[in-house]
MDTraj code that builds the backbone (N, CA, C; nanometers):
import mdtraj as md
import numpy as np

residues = "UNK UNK UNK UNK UNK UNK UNK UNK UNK UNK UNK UNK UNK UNK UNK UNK UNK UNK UNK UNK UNK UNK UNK UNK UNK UNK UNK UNK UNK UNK UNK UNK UNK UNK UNK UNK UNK UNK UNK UNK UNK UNK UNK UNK UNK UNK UNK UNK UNK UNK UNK UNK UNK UNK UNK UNK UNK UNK UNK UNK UNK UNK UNK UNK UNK UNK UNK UNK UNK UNK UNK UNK UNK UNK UNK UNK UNK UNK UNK UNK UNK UNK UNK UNK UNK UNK UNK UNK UNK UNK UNK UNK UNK UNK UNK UNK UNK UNK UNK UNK UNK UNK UNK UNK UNK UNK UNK UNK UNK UNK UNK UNK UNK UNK UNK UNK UNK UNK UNK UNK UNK UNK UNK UNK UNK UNK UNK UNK UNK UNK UNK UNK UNK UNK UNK UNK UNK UNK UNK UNK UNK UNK UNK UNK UNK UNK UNK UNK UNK UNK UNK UNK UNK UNK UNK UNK UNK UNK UNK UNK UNK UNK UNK UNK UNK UNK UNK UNK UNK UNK UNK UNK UNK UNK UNK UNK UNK UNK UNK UNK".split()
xyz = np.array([
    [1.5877, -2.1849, 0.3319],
    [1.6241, -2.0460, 0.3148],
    [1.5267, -1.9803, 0.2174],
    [1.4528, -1.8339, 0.2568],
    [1.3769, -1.7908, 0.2046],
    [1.4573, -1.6385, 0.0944],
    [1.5248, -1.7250, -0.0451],
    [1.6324, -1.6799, -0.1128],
    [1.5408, -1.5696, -0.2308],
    [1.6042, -1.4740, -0.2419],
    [1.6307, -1.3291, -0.3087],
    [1.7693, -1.2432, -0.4078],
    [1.7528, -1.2355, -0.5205],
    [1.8164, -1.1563, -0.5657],
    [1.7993, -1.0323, -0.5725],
    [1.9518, -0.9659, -0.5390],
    [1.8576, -0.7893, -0.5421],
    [2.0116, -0.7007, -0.5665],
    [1.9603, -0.5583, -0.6189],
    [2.1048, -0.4755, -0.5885],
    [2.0651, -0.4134, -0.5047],
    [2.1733, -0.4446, -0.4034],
    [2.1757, -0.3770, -0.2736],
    [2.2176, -0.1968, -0.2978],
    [2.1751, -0.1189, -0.2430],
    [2.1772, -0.0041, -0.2853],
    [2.3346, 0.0578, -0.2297],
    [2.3586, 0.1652, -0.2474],
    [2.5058, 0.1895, -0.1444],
    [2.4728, 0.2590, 0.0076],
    [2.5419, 0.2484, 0.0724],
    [2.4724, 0.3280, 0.2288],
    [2.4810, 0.5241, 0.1695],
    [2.5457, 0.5456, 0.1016],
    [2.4909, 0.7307, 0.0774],
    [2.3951, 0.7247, -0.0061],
    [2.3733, 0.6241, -0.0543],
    [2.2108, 0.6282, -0.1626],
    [2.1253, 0.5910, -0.0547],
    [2.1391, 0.5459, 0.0278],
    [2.0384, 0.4734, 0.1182],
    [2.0196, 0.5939, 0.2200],
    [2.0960, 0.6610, 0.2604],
    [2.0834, 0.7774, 0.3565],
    [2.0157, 0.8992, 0.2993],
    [2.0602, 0.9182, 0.1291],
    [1.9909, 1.0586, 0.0478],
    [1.8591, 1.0105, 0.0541],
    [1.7968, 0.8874, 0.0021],
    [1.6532, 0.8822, -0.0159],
    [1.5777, 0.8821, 0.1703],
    [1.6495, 0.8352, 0.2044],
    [1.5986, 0.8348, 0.4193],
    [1.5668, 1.0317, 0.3677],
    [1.6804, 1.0807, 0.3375],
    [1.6832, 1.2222, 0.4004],
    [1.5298, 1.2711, 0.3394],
    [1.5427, 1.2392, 0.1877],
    [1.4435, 1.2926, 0.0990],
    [1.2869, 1.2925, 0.1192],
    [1.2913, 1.1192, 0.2022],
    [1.1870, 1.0988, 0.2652],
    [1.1174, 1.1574, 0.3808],
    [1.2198, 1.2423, 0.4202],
    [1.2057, 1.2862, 0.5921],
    [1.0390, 1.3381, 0.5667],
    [0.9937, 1.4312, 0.5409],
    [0.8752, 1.5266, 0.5673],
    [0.7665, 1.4066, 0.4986],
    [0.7705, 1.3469, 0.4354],
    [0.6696, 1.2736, 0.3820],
    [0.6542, 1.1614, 0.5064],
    [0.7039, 1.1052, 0.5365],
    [0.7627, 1.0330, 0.6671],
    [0.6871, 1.1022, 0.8198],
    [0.6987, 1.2176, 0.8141],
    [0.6608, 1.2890, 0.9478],
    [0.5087, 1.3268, 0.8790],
    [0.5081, 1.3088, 0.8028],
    [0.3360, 1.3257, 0.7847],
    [0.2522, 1.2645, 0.7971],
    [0.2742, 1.1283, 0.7812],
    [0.2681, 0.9657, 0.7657],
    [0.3114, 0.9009, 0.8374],
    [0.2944, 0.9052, 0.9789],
    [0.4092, 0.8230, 1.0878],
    [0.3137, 0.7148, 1.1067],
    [0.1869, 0.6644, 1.0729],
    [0.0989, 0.5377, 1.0582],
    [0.1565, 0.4111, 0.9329],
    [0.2004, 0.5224, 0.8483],
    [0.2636, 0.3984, 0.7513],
    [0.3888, 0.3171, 0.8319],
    [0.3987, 0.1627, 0.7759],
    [0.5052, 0.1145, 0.7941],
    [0.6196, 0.1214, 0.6995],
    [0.7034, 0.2379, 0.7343],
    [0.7590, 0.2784, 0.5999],
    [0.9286, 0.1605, 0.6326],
    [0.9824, 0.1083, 0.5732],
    [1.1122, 0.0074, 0.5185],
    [1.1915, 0.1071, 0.5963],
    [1.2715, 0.0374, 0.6195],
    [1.4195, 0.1021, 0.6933],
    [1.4943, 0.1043, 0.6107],
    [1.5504, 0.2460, 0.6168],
    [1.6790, 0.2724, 0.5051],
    [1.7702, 0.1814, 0.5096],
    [1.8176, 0.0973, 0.5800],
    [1.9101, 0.0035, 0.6251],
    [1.8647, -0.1229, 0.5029],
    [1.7824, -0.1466, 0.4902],
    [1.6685, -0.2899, 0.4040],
    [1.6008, -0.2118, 0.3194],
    [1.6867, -0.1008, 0.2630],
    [1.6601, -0.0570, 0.0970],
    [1.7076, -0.1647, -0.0333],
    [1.6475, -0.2052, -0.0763],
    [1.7003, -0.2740, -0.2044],
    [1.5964, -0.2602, -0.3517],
    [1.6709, -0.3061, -0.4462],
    [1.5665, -0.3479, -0.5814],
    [1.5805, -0.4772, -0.5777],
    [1.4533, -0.5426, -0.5758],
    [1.4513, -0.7176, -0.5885],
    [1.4665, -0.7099, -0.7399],
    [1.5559, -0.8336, -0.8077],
    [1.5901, -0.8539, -0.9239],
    [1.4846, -1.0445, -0.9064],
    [1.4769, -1.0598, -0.8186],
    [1.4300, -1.1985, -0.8647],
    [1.4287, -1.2721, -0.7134],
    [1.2996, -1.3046, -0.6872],
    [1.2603, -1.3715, -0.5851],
    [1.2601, -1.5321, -0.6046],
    [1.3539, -1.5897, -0.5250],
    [1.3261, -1.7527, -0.5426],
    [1.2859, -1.8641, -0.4679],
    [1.1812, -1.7475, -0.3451],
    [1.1295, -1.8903, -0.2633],
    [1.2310, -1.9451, -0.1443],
    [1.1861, -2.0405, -0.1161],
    [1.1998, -2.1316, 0.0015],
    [1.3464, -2.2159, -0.0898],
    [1.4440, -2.2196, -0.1002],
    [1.5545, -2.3215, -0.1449],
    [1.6374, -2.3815, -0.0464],
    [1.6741, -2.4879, -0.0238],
    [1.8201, -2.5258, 0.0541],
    [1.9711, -2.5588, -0.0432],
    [1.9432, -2.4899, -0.1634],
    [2.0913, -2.5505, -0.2864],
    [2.1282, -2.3796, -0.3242],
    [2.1590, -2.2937, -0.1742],
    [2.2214, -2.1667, -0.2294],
    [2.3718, -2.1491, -0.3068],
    [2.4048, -2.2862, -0.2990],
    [2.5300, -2.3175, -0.3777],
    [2.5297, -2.2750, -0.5262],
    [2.4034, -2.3783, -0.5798],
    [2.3307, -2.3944, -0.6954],
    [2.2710, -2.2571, -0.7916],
    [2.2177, -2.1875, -0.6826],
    [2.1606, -2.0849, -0.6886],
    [2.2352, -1.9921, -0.7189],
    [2.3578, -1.9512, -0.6527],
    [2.4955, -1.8557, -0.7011],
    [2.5506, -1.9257, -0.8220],
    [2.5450, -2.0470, -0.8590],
    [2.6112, -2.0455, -0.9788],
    [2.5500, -2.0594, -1.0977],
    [2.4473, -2.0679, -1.0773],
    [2.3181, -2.0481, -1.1547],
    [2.3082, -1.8884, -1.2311],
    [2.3060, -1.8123, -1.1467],
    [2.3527, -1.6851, -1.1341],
    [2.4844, -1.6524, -1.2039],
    [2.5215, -1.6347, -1.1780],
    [2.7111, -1.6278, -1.2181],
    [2.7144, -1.6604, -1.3571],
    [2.6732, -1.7544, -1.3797],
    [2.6732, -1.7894, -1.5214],
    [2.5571, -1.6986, -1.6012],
    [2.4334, -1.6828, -1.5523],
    [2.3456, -1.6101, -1.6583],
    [2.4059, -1.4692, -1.6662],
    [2.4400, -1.3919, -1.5543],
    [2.4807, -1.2822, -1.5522],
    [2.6496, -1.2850, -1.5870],
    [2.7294, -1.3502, -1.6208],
    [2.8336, -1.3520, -1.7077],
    [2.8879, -1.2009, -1.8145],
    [2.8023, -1.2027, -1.9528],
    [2.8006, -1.0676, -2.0065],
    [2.7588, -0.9330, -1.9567],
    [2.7374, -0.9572, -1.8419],
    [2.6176, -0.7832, -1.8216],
    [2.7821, -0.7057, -1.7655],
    [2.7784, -0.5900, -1.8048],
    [2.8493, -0.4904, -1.7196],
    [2.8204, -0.4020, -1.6659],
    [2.8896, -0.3284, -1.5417],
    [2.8162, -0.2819, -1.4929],
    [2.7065, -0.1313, -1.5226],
    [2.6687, -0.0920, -1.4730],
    [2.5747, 0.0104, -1.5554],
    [2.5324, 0.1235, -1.4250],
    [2.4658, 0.2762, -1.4531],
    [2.4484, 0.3116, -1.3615],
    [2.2462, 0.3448, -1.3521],
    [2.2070, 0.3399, -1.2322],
    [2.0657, 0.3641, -1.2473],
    [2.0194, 0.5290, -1.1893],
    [1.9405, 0.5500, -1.2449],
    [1.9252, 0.6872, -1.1937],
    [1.7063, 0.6317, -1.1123],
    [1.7155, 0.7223, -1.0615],
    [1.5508, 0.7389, -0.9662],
    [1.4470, 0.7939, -1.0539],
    [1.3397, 0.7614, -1.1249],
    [1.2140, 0.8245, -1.1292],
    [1.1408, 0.8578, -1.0925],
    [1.0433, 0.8219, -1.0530],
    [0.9676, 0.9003, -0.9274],
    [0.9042, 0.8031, -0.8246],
    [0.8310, 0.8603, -0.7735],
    [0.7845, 0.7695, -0.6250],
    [0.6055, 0.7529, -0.6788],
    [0.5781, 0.6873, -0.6397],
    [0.4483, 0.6136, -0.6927],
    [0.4033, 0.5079, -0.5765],
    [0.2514, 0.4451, -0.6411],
    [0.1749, 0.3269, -0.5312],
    [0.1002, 0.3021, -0.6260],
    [0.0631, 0.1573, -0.5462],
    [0.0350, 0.0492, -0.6090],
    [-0.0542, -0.0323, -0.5032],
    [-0.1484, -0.0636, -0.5455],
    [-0.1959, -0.1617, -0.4448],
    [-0.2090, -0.3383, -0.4368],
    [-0.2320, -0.3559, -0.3310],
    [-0.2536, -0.5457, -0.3714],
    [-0.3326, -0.5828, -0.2662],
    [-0.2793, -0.6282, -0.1055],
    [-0.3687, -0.6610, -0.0012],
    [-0.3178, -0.4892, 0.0958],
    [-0.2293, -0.3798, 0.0701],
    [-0.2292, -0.2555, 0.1269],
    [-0.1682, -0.1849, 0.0165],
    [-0.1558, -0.0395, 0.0216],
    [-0.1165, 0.0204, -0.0868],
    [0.0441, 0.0209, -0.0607],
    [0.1378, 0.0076, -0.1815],
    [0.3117, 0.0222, -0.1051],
    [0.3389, 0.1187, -0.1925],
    [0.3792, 0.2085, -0.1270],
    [0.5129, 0.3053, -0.1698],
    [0.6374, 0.3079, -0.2607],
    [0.6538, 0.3041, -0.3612],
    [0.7567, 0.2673, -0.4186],
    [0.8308, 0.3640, -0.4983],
    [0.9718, 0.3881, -0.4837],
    [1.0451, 0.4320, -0.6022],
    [1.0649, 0.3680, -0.7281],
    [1.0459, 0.4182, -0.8358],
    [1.0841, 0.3351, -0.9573],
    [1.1710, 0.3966, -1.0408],
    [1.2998, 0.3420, -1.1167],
    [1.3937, 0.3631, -1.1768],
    [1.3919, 0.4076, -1.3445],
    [1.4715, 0.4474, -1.4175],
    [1.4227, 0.5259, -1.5083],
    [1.4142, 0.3490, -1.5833],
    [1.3841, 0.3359, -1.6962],
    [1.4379, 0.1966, -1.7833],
    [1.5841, 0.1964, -1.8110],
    [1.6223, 0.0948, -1.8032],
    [1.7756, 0.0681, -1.8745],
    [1.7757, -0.0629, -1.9610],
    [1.8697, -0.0874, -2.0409],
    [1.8381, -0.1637, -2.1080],
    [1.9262, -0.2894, -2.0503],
    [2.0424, -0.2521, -1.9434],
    [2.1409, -0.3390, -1.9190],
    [2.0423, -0.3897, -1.7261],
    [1.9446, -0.3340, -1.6775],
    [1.8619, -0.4036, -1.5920],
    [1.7906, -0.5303, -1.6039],
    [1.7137, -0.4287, -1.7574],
    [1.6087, -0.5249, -1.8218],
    [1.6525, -0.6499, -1.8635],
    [1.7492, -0.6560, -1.9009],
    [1.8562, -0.7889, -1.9851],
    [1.9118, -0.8346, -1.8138],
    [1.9369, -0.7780, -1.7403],
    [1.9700, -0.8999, -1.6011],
    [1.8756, -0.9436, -1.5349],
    [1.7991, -0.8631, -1.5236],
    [1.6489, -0.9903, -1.4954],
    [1.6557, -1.0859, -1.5851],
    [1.6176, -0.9934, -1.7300],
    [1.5727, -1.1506, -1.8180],
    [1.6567, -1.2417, -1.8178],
    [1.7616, -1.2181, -1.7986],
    [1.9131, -1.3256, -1.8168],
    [1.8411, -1.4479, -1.6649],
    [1.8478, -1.3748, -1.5743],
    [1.8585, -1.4707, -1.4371],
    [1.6856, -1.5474, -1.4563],
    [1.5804, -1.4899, -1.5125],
    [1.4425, -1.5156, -1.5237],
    [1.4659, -1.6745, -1.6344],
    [1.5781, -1.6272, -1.6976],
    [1.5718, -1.7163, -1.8009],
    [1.6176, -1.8716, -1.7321],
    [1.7400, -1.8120, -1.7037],
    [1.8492, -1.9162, -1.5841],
    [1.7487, -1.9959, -1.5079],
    [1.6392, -1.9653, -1.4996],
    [1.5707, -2.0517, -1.3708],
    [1.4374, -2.0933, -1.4606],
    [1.3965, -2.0994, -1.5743],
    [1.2708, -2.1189, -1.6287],
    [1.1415, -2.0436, -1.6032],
    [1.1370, -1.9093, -1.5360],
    [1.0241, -1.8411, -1.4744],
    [0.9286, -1.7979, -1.6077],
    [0.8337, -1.7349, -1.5542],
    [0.7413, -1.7418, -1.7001],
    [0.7671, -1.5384, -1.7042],
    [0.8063, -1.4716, -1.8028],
    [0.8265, -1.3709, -1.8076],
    [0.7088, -1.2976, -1.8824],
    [0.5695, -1.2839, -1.8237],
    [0.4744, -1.3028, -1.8590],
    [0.4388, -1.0634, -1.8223],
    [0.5001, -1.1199, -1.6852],
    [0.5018, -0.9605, -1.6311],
    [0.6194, -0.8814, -1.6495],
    [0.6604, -0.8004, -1.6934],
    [0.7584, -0.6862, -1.7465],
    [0.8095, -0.6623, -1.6041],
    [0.9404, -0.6513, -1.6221],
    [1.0248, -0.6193, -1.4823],
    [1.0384, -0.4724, -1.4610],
    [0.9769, -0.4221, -1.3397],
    [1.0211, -0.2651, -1.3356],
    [1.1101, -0.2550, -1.1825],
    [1.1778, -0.2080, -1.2280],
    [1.2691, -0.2117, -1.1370],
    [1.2241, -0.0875, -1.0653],
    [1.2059, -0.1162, -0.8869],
    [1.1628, -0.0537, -0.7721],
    [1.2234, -0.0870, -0.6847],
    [1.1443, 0.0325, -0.5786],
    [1.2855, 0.0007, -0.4377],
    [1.0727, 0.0583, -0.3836],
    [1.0314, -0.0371, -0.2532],
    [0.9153, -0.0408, -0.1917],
    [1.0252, 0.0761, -0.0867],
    [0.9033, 0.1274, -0.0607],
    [0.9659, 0.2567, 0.1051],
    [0.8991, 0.2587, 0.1924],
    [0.7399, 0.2167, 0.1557],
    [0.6418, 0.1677, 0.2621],
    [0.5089, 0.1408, 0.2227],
    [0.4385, 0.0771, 0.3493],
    [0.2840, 0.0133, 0.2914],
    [0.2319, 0.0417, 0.4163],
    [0.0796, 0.0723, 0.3700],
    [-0.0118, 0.1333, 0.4346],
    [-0.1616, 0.0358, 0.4159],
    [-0.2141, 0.0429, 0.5097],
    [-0.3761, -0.0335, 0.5094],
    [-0.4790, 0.0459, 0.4129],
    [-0.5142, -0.0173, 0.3184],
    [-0.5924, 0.0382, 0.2071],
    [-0.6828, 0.1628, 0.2930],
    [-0.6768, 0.2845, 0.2343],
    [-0.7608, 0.3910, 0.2842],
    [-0.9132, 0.3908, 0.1924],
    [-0.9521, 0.5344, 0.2379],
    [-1.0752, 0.5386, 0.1602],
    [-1.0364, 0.5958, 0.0105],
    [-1.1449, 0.5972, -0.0925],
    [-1.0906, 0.6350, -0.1720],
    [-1.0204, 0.7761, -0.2166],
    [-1.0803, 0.8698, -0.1189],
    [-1.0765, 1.0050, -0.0933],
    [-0.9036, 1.0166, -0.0507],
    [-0.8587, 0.9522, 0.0567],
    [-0.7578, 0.9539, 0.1387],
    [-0.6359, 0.8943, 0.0220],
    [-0.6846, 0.7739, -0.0673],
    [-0.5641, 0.7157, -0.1310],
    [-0.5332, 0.8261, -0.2801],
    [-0.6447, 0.9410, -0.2723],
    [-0.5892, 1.0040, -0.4021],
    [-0.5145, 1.1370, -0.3741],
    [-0.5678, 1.1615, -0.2535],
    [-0.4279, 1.2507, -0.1442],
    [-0.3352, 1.2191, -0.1656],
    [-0.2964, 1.0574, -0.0881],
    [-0.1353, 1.0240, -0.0750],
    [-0.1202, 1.0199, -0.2123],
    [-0.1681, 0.9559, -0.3101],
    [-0.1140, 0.9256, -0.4726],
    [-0.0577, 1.0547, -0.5276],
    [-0.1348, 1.2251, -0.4359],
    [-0.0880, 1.2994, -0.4938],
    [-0.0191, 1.3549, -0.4326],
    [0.0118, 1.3361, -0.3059],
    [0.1862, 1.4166, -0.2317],
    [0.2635, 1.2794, -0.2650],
    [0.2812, 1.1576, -0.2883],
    [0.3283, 1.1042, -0.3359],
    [0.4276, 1.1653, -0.4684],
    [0.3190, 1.1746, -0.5666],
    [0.3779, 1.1758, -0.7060],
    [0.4189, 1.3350, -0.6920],
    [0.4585, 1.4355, -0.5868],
    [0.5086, 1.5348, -0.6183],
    [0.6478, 1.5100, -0.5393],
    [0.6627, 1.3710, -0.4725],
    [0.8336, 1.3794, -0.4450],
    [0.8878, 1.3689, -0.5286],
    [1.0147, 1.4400, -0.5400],
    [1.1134, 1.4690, -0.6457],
    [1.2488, 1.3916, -0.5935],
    [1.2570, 1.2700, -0.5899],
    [1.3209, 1.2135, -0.5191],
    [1.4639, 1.2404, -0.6644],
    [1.5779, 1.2382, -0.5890],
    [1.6999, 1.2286, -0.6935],
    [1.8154, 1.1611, -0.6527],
    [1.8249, 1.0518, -0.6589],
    [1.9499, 0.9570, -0.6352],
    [2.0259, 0.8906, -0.7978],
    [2.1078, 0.8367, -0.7563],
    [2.1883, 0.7947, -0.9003],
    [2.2891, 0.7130, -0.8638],
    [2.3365, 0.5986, -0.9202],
    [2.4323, 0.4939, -0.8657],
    [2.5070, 0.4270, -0.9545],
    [2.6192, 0.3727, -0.9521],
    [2.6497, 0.2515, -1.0389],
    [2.6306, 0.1214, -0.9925],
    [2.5524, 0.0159, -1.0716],
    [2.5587, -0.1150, -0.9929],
    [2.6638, -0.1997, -1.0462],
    [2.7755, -0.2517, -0.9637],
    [2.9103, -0.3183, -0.9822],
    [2.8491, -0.4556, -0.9566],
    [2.7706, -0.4843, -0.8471],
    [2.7361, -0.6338, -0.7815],
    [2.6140, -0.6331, -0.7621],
    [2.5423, -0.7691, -0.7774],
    [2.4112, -0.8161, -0.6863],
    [2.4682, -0.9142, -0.6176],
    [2.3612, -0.8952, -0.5445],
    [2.3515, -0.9653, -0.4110],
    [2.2289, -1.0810, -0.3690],
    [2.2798, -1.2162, -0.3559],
    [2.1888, -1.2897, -0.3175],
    [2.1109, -1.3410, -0.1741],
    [2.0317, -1.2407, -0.1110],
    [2.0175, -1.2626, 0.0050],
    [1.9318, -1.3649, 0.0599],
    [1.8826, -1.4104, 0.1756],
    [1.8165, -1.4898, 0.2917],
    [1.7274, -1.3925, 0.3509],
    [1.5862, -1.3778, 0.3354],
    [1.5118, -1.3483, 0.4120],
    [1.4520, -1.4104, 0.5408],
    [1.5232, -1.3617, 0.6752],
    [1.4679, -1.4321, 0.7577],
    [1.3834, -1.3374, 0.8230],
    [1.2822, -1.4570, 0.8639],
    [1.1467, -1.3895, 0.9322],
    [1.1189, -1.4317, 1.0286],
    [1.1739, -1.3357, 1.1973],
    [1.1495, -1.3832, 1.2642],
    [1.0478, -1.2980, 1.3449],
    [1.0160, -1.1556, 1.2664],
    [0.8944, -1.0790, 1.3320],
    [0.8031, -0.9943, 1.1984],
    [0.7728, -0.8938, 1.2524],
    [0.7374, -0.8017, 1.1532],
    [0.7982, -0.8092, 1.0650],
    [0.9319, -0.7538, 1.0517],
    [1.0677, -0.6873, 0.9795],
    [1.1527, -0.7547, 0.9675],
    [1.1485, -0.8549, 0.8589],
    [1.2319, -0.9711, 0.8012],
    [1.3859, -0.8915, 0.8073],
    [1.4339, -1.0058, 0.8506],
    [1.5947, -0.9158, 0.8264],
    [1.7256, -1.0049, 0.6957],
    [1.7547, -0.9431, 0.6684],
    [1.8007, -0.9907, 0.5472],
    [1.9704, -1.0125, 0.4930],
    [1.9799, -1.1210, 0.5422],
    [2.1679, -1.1941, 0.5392],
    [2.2245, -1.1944, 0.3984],
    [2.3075, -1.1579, 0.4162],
    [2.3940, -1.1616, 0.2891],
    [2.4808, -1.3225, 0.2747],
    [2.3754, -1.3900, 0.1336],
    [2.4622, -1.5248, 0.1298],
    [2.5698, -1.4858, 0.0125],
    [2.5437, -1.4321, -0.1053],
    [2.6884, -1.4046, -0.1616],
    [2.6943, -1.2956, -0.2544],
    [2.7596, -1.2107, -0.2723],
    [2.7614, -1.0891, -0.3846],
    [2.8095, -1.1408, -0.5399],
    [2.7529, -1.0840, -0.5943],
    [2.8126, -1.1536, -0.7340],
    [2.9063, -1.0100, -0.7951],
    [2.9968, -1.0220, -0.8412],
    [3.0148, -0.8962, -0.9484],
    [2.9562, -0.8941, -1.0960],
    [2.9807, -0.7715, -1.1165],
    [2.9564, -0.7334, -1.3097],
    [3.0474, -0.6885, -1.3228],
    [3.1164, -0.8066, -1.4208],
    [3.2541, -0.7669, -1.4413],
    [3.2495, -0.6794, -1.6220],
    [3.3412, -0.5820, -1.6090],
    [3.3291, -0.4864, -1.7565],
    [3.4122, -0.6019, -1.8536],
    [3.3614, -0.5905, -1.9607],
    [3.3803, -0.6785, -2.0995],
    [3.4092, -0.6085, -2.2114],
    [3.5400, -0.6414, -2.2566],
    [3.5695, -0.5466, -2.3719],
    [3.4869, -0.5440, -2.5033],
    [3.4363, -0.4187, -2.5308],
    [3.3863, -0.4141, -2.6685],
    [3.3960, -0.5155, -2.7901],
])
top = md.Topology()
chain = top.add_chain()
for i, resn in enumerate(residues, 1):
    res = top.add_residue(resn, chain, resSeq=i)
    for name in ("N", "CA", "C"):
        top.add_atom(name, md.element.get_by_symbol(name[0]), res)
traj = md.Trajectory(xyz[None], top)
């Protein structure tokens, strides 16, 4: 199993940013832009595992203290690596930052890179340089505005059986509130 932690977004957060996206989307119908459906923030990628048992309680336990918290949207931005991706990024919180590090910790990962919490919307084949400072700049003028509370993550299964990995739900965790 090709295993993932992530907060799954809610389906009216997932439909406002589809909507928000619309015209940027129809401008750009070459990008492979993510299906609102397989919106998420990855909290922690873990590879190839067969002990998803292990893995949820692994979990469960690091994330124990966190409660839940709400995230609001910053802006939309890119980034490149082997194509440029599209991404929303979230304002900072301090109760995100502490559930990564909690679950980063839980598993021994090297916390070398700062966690920013993003939601990818699409990736495109590196352009020229002319073309990528266009998109960087109708990009950075979406004013994207969503806002949520996260109650649960979710540990999913990426399966890949084409292009467009589709993605099973092996178990939700809650954040349960903790008295002062």
């Amino acid at each position: 199993m090709r295993l993932f932690l992530a907060i799954d977004l809610p389906k009216e957060v997932k439909q406002s940013i589809a909507t928000q996206l619309a015209p940027l989307k129809s401008e750009y119908p070459d990008f492979r832009w993510v299906d609102e459906s397989r919106y998420h923030i990855t909290l922690h990628f873990f590879g190839e595992r067969d002990d998803p048992e292990k893995v949820i309680e692994r979990v469960s336990t690091a994330v124990y203290d966190i409660d839940p918290f709400r995230m609001y949207s910053g802006q939309a931005s890119l980034f490149m690596k082997n194509t440029i991706i599209l991404h929303i990024t979230f304002q900072r919180n301090r109760m995100i930052e502490r559930l990564a590090s909690q679950v980063q910790d839980a598993f021994n990962e090297n916390k070398a890179i700062r966690y920013i919490p993003h939601l990818t919307i699409a990736r495109y084949r590196i352009p020229s340089k002319q073309q990528y400072l266009l998109i960087k700049k109708k990009v950075g003028r979406l004013n994207l505005d969503v806002e949520f509370d996260v109650t649960q993550i979710t540990l999913f299964n990426s399966v890949i059986k084409s292009e467009k990995p589709l993605y099973e739900t092996i178990a939700e965790i809650p954040l349960e509130k903790h008295a002062p």
